[in-house]
N, CA, C and O atoms as CSV, one atom per row, in Angstrom:
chain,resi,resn,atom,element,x,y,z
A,1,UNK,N,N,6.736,51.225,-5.472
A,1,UNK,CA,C,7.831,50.284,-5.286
A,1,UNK,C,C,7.491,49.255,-4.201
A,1,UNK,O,O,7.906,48.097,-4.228
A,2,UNK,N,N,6.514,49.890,-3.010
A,2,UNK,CA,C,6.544,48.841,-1.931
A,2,UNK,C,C,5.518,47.726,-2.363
A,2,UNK,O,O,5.526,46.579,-1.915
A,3,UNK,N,N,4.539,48.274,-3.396
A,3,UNK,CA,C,3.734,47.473,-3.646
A,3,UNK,C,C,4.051,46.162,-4.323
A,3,UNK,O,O,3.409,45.128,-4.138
A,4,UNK,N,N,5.309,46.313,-5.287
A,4,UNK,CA,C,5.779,45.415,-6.401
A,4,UNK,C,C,6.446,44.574,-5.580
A,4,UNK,O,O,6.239,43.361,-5.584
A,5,UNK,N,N,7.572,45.345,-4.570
A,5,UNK,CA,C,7.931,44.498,-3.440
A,5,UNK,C,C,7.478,43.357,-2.527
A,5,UNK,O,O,7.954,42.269,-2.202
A,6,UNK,N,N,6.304,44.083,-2.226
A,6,UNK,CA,C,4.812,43.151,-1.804
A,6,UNK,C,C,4.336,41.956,-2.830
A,6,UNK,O,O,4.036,40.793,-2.561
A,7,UNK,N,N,4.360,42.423,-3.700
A,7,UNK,CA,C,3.560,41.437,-4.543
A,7,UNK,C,C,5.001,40.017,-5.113
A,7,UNK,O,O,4.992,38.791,-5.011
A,8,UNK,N,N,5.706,40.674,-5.499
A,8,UNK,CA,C,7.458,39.615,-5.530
A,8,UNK,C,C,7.396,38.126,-4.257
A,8,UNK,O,O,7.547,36.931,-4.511
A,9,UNK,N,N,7.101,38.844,-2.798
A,9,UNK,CA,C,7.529,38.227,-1.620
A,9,UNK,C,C,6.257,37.387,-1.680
A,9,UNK,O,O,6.388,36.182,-1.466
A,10,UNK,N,N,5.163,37.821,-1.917
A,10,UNK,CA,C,3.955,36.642,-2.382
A,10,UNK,C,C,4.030,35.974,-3.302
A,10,UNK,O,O,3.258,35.020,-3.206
A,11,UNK,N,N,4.608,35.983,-4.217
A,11,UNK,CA,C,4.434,35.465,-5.506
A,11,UNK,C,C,5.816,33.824,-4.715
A,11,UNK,O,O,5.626,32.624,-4.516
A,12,UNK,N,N,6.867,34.612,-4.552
A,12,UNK,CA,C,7.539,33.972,-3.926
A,12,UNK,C,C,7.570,32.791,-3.185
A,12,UNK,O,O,8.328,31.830,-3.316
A,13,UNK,N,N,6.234,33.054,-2.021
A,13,UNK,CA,C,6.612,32.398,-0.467
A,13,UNK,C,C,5.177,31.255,-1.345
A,13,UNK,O,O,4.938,30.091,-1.021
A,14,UNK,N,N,4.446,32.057,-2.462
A,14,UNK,CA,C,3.353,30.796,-3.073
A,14,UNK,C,C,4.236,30.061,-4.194
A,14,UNK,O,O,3.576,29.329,-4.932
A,15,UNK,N,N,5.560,30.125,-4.440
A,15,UNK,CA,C,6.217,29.668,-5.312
A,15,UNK,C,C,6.492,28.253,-4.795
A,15,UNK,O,O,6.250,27.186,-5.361
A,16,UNK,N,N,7.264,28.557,-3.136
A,16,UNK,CA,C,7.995,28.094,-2.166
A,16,UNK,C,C,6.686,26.474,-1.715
A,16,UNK,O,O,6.805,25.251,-1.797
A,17,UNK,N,N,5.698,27.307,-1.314
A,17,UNK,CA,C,4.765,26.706,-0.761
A,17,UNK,C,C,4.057,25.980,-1.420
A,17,UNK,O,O,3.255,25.231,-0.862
A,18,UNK,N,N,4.192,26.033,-2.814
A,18,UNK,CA,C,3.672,25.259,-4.109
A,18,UNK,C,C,4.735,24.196,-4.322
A,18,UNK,O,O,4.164,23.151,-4.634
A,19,UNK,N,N,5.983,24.052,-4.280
A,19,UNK,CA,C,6.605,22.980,-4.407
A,19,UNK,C,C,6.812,22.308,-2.823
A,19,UNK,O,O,7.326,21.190,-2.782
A,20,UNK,N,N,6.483,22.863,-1.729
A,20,UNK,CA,C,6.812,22.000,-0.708
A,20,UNK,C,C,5.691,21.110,-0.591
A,20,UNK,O,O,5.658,20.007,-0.045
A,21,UNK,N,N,4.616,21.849,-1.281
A,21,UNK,CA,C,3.339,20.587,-1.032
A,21,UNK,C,C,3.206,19.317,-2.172
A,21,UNK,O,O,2.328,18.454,-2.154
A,22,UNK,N,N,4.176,19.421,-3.041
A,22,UNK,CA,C,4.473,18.384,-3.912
A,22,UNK,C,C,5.372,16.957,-3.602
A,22,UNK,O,O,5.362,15.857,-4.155
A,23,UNK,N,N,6.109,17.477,-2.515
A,23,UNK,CA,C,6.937,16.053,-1.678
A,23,UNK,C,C,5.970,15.535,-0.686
A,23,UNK,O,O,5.734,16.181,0.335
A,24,UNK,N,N,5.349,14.304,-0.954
A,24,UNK,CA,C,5.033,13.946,0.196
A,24,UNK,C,C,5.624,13.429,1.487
A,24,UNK,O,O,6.801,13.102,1.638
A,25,UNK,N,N,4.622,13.391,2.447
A,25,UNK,CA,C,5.004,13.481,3.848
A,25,UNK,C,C,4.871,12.440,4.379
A,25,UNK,O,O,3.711,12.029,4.417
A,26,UNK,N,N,6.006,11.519,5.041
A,26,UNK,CA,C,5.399,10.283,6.122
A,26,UNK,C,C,4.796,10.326,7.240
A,26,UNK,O,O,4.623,11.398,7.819
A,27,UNK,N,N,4.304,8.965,7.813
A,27,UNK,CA,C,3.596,9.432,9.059
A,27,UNK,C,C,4.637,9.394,9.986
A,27,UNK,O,O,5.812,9.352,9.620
A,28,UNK,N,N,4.249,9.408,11.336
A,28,UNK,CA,C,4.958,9.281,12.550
A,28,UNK,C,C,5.964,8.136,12.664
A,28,UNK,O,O,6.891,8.262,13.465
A,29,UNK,N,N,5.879,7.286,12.097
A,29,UNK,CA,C,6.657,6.088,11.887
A,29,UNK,C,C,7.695,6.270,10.599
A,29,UNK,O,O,8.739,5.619,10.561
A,30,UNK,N,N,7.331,7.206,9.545
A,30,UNK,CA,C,8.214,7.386,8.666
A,30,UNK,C,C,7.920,6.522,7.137
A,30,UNK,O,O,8.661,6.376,6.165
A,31,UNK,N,N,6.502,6.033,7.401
A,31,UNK,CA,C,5.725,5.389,6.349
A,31,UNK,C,C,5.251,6.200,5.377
A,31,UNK,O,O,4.867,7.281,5.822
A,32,UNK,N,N,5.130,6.047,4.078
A,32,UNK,CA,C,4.526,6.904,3.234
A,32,UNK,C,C,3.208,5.952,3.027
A,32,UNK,O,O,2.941,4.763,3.201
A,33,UNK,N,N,2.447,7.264,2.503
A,33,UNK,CA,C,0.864,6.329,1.671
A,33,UNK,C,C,1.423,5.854,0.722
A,33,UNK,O,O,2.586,5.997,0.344
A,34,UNK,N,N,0.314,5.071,0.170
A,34,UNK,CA,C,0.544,4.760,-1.438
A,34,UNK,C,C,0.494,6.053,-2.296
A,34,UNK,O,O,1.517,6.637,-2.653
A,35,UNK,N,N,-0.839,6.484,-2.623
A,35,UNK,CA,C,-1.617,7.669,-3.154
A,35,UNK,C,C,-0.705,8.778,-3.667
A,35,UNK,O,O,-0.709,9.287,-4.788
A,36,UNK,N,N,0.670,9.257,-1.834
A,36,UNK,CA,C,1.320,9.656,-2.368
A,36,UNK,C,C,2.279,10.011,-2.801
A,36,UNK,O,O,2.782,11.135,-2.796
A,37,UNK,N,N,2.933,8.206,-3.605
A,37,UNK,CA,C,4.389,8.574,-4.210
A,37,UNK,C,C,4.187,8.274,-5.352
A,37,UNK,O,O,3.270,7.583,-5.797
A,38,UNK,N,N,5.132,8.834,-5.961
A,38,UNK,CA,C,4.981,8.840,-7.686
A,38,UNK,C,C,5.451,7.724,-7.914
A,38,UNK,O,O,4.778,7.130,-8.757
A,39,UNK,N,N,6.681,6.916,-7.383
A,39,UNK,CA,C,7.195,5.692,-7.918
A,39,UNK,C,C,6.469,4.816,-7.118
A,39,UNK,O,O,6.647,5.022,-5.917
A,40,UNK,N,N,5.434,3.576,-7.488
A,40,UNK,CA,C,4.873,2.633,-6.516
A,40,UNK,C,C,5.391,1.490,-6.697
A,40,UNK,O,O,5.532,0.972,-7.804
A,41,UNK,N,N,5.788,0.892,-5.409
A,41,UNK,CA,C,5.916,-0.494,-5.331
A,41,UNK,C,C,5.196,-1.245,-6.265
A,41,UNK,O,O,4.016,-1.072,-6.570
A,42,UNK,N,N,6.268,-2.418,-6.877
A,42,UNK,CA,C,5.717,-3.129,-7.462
A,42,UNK,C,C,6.159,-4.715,-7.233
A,42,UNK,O,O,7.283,-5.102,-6.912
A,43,UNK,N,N,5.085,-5.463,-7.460
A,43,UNK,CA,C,5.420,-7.067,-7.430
A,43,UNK,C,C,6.581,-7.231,-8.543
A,43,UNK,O,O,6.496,-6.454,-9.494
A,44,UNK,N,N,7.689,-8.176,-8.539
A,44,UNK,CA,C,7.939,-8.638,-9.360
A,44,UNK,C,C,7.778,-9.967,-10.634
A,44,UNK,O,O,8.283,-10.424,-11.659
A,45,UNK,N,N,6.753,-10.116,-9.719
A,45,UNK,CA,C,5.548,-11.513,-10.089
A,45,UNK,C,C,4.388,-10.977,-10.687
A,45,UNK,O,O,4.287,-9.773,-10.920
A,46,UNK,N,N,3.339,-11.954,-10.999
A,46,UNK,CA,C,2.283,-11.392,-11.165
A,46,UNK,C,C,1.230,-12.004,-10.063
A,46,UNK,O,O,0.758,-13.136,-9.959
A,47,UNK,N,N,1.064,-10.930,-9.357
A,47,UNK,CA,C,0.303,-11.111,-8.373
A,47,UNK,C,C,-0.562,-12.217,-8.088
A,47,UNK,O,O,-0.407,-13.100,-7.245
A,48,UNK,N,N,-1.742,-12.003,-9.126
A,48,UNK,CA,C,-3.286,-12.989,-9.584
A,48,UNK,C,C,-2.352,-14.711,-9.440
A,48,UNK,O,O,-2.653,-15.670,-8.729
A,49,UNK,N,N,-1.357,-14.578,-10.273
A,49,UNK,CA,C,-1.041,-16.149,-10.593
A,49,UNK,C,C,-0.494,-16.554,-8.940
A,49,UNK,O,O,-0.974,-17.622,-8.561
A,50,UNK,N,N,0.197,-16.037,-8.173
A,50,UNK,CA,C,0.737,-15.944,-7.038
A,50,UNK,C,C,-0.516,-16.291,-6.294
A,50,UNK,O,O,-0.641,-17.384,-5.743
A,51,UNK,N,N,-1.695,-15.120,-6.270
A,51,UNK,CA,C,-2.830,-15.662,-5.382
A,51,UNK,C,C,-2.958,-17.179,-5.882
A,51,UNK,O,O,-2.316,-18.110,-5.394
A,52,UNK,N,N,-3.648,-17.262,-6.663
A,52,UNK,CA,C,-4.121,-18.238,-7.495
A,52,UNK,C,C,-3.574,-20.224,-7.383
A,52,UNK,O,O,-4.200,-21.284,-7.385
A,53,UNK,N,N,-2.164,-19.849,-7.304
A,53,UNK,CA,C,-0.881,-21.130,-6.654
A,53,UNK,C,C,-0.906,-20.706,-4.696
A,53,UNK,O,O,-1.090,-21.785,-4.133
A,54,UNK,N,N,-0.824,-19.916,-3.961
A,54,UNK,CA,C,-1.093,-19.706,-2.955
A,54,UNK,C,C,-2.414,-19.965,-1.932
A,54,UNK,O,O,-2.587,-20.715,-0.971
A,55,UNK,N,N,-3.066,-19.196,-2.465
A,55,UNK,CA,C,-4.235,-19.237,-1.555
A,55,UNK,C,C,-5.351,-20.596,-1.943
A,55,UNK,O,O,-5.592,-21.279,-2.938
A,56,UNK,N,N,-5.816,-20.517,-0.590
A,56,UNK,CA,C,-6.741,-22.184,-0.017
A,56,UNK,C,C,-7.417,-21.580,0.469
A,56,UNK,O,O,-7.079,-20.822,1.378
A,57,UNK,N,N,-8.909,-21.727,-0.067
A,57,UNK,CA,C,-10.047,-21.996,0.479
A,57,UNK,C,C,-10.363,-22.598,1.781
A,57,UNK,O,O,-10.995,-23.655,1.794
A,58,UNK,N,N,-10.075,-22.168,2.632
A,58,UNK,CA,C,-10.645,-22.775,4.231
A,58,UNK,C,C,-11.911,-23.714,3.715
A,58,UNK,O,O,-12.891,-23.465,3.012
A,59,UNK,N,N,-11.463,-24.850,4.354
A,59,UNK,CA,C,-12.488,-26.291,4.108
A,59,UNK,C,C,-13.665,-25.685,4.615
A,59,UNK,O,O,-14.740,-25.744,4.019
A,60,UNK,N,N,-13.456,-24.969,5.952
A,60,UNK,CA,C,-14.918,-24.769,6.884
A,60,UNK,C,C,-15.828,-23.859,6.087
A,60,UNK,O,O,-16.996,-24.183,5.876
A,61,UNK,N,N,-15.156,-22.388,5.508
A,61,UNK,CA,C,-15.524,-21.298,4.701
A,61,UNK,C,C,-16.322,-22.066,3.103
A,61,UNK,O,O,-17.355,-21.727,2.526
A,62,UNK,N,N,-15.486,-23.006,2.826
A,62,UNK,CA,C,-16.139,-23.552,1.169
A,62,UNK,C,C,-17.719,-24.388,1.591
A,62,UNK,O,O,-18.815,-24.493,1.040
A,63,UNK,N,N,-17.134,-24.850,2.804
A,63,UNK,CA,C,-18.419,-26.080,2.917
A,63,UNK,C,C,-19.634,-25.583,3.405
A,63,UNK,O,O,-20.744,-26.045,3.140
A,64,UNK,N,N,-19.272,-24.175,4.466
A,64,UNK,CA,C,-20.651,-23.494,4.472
A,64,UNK,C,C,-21.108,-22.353,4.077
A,64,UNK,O,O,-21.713,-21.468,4.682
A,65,UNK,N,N,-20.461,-22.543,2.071
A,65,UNK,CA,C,-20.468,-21.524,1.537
A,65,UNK,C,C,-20.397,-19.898,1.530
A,65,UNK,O,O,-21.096,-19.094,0.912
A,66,UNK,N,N,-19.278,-19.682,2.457
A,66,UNK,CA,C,-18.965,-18.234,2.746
A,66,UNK,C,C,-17.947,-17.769,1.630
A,66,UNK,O,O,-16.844,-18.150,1.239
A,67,UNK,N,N,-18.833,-16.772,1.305
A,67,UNK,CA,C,-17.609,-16.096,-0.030
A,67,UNK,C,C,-17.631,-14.104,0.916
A,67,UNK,O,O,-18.229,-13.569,1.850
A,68,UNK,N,N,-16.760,-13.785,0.062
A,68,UNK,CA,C,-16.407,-12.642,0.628
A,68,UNK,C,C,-14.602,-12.465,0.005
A,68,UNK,O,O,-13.931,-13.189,-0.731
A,69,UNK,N,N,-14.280,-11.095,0.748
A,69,UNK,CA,C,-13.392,-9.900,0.344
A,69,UNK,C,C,-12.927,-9.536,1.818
A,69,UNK,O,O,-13.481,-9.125,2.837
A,70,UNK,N,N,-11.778,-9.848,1.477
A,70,UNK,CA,C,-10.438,-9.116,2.553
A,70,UNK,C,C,-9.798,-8.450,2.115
A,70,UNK,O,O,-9.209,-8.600,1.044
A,71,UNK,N,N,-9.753,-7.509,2.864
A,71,UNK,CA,C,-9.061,-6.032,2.482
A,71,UNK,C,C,-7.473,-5.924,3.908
A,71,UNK,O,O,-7.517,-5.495,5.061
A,72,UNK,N,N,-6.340,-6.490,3.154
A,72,UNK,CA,C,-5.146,-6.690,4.199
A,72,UNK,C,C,-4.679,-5.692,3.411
A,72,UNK,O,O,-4.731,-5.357,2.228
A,73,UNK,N,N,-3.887,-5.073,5.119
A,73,UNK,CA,C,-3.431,-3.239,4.847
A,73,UNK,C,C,-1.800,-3.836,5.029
A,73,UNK,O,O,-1.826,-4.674,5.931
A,74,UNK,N,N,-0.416,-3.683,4.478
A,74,UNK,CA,C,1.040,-3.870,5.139
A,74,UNK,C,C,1.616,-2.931,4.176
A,74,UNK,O,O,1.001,-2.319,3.302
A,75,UNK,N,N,3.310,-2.875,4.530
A,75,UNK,CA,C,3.721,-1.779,4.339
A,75,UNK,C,C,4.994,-2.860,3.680
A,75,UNK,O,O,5.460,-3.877,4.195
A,76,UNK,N,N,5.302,-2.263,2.474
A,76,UNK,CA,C,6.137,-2.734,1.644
A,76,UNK,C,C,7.819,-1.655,1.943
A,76,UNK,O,O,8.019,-0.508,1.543
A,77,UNK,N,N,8.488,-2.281,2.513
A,77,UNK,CA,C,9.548,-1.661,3.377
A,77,UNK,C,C,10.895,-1.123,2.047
A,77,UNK,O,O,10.929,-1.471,0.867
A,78,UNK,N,N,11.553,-0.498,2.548
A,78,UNK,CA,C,12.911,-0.386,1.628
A,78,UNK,C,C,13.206,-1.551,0.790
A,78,UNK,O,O,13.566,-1.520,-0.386
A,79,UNK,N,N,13.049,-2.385,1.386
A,79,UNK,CA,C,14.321,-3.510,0.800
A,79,UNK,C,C,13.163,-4.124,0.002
A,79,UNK,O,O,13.541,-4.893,-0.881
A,80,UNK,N,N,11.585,-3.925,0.136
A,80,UNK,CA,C,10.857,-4.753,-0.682
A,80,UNK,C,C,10.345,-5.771,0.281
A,80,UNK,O,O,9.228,-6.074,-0.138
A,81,UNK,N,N,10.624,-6.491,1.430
A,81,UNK,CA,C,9.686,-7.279,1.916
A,81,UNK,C,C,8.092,-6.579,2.570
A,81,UNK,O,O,7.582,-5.459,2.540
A,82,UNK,N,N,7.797,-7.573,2.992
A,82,UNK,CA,C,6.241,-7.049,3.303
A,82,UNK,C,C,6.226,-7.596,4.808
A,82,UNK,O,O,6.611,-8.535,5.505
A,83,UNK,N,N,5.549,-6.428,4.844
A,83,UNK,CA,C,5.801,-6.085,6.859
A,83,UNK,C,C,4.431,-5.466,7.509
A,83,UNK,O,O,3.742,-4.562,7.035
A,84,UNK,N,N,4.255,-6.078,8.526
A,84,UNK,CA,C,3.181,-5.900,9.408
A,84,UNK,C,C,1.693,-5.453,8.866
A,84,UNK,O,O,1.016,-4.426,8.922
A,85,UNK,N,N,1.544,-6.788,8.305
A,85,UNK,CA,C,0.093,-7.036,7.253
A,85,UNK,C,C,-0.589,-7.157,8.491
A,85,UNK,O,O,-0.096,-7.431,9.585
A,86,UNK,N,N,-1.837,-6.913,8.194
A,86,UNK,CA,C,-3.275,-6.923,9.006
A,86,UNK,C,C,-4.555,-6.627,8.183
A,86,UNK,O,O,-4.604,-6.292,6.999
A,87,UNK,N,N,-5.384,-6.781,8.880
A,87,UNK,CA,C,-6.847,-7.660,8.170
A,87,UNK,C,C,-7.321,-6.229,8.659
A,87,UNK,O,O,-7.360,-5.822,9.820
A,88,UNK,N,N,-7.764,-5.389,7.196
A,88,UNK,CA,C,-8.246,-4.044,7.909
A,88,UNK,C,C,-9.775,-4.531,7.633
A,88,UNK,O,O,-10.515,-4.465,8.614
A,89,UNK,N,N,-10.400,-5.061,6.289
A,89,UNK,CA,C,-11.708,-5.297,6.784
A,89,UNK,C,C,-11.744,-6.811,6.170
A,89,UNK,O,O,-11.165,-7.241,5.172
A,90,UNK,N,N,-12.674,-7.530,7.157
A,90,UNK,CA,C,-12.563,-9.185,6.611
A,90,UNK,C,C,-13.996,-9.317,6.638
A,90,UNK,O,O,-14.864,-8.459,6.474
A,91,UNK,N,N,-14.119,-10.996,6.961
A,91,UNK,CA,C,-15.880,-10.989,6.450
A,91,UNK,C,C,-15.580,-12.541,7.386
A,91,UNK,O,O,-16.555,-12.759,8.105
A,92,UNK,N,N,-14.863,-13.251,7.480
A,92,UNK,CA,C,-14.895,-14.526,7.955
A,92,UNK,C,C,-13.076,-14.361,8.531
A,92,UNK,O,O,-12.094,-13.696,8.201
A,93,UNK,N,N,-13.517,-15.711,9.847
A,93,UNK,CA,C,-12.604,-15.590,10.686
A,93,UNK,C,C,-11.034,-16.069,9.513
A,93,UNK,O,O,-10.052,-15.403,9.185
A,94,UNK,N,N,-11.575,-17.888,9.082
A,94,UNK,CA,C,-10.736,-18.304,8.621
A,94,UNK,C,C,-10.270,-18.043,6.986
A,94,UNK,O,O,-9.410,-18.632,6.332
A,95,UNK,N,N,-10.974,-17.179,6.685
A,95,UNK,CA,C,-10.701,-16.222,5.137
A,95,UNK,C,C,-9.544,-15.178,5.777
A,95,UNK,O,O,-8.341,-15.128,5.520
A,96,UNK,N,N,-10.274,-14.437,6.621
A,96,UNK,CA,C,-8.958,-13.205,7.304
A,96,UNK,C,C,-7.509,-13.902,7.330
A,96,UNK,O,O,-6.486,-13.466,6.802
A,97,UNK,N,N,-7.687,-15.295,8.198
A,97,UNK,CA,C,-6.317,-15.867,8.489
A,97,UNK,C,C,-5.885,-16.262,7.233
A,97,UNK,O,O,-4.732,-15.892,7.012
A,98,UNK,N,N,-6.435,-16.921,6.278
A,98,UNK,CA,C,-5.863,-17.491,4.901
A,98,UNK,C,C,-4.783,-16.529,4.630
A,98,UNK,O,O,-3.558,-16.535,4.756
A,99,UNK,N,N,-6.208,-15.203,3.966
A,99,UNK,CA,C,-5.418,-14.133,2.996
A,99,UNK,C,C,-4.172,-13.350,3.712
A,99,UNK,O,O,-3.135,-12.888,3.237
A,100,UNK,N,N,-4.788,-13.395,5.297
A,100,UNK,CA,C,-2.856,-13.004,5.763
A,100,UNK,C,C,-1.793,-13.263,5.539
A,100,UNK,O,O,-0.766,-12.652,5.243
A,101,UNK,N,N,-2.235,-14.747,5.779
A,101,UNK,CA,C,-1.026,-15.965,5.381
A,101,UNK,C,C,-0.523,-15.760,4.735
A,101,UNK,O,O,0.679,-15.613,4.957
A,102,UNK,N,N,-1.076,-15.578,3.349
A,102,UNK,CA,C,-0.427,-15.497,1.873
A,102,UNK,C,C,0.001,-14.168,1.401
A,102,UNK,O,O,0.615,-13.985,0.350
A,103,UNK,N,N,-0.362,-13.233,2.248
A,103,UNK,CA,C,-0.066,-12.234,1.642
A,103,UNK,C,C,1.763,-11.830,2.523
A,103,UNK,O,O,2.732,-11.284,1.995
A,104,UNK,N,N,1.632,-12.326,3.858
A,104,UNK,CA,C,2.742,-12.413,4.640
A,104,UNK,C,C,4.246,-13.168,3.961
A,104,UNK,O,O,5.387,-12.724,4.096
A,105,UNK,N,N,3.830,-14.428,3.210
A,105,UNK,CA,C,4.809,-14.764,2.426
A,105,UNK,C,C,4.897,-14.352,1.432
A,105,UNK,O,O,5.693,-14.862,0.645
A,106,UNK,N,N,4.120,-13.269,1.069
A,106,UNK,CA,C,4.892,-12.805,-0.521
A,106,UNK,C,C,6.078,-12.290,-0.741
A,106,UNK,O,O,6.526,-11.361,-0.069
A,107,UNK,N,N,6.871,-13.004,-1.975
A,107,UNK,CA,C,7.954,-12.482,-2.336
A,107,UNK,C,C,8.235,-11.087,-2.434
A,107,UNK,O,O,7.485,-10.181,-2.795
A,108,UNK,N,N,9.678,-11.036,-1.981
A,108,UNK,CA,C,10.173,-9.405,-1.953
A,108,UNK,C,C,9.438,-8.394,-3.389
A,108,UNK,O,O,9.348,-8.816,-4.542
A,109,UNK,N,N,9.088,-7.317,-3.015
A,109,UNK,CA,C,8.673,-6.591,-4.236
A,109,UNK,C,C,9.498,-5.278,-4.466
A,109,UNK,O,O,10.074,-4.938,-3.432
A,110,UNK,N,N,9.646,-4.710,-5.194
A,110,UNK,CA,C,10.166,-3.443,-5.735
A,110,UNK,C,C,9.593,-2.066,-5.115
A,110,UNK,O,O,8.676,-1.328,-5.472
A,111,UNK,N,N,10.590,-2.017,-3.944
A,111,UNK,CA,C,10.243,-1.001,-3.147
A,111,UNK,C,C,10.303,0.345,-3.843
A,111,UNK,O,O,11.005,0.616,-4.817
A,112,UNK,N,N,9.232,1.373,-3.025
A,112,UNK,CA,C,8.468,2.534,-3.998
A,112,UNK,C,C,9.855,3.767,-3.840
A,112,UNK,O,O,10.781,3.339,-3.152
A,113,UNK,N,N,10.008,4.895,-4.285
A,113,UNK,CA,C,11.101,5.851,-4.179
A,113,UNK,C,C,10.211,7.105,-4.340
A,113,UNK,O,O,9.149,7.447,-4.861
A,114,UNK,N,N,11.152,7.563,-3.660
A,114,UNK,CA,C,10.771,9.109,-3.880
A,114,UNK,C,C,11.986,10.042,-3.782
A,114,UNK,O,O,12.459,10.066,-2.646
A,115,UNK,N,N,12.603,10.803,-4.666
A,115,UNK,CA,C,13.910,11.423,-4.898
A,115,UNK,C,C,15.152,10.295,-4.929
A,115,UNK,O,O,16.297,10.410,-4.491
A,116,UNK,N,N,14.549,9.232,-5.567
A,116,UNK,CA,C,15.509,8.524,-6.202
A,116,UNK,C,C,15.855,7.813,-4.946
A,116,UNK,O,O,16.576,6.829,-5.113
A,117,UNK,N,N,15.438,8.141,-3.481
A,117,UNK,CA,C,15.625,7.073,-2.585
A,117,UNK,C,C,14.642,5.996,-2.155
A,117,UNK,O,O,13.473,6.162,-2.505
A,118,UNK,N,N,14.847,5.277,-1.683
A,118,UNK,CA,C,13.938,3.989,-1.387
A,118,UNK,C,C,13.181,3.914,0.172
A,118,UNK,O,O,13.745,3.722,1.249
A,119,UNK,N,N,11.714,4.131,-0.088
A,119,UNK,CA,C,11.206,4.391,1.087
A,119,UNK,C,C,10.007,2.880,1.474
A,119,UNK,O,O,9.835,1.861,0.805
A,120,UNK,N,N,9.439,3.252,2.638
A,120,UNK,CA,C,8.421,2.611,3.024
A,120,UNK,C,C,7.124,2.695,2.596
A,120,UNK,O,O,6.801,2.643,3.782
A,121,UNK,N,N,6.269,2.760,2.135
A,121,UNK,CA,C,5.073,2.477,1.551
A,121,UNK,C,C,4.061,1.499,2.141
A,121,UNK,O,O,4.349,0.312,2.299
A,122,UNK,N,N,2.510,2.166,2.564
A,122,UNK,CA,C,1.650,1.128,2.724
A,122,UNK,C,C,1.005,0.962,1.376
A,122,UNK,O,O,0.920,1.715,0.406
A,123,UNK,N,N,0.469,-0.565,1.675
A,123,UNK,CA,C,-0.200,-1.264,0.632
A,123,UNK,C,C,-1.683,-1.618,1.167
A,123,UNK,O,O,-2.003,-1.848,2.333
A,124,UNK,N,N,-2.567,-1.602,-0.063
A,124,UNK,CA,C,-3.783,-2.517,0.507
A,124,UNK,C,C,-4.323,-3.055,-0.541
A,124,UNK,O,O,-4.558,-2.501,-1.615
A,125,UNK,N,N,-4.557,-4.311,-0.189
A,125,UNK,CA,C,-4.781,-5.641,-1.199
A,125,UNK,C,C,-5.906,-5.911,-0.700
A,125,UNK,O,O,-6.181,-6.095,0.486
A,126,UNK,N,N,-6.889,-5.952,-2.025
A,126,UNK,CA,C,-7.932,-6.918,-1.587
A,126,UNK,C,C,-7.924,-8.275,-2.112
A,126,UNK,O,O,-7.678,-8.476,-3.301
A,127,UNK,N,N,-8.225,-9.390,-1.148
A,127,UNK,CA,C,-8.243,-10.644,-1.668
A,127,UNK,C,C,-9.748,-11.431,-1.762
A,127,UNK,O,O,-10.263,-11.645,-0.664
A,128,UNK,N,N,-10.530,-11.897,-2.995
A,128,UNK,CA,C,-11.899,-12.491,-2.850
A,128,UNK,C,C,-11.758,-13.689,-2.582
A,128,UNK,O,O,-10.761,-14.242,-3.044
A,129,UNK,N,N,-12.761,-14.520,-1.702
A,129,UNK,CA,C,-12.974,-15.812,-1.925
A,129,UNK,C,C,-13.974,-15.770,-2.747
A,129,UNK,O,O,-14.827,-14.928,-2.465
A,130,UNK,N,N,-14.225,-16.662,-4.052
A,130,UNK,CA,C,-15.572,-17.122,-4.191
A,130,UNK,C,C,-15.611,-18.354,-4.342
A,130,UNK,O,O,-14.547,-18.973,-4.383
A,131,UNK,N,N,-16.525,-18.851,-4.433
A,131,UNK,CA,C,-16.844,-20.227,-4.745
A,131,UNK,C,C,-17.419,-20.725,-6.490
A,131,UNK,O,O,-18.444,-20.186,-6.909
A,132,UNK,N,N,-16.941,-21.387,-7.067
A,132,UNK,CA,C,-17.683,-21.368,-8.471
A,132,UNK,C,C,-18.741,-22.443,-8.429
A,132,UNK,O,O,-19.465,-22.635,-9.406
């Protein structure tokens, strides 16, 4: 009997411990990853066309042919705006500042949920320059 008992209270506390590791967890600030919520933020635009009407080629960056990839990290908040973007890896001074720029005014997006409530979410966008 003590054994079945035993084996019930395990089966149990791995029942318990199997669905608590399925909600993810925010950080210290109360941010979730992307990775892990099931509902993700979404643009209500289409992004590409948005870059595309938005972003400018820095005169200095085109003329002495610097191409490259910015990788801006921000956190797409409850309500959908976009909040405290930063240049996690850049390649040129005035590419970093561009793709901030533009990524700082993007329109509100469709903030991510998790149990049907509306949370914080980081994002990371990469933006290319090239030159054709």
């Amino acid at each position: 009997m003590r054994t079945a008992l035993l084996i019930f209270f395990l089966s149990l506390s791995f029942i318990v411990s199997a669905q608590n590791s399925e909600i993810p967890k925010p950080d210290s600030l109360g941010v979730y990853d992307y990775k892990d919520v099931k509902e993700k933020p979404t643009s209500a635009y289409n992004i590409s066309d948005y870059l595309a009407k938005n972003l400018h080629y820095p005169v200095g960056a085109r003329d002495s042919n610097k191409q490259g990839r910015v990788l801006i990290k921000f956190r797409v908040d409850k309500e959908g705006y976009v909040r405290d973007a930063f240049v996690l890896v850049g390649f040129n001074v005035a590419c970093n500042a561009e793709a901030l720029r533009v990524v700082r005014e993007m329109p509100r997006w469709k903030p991510a949920k998790i149990n049907n409530e509306f949370v914080d979410v980081y994002f990371t966008m990469p933006i290319s320059f090239k030159l054709e």
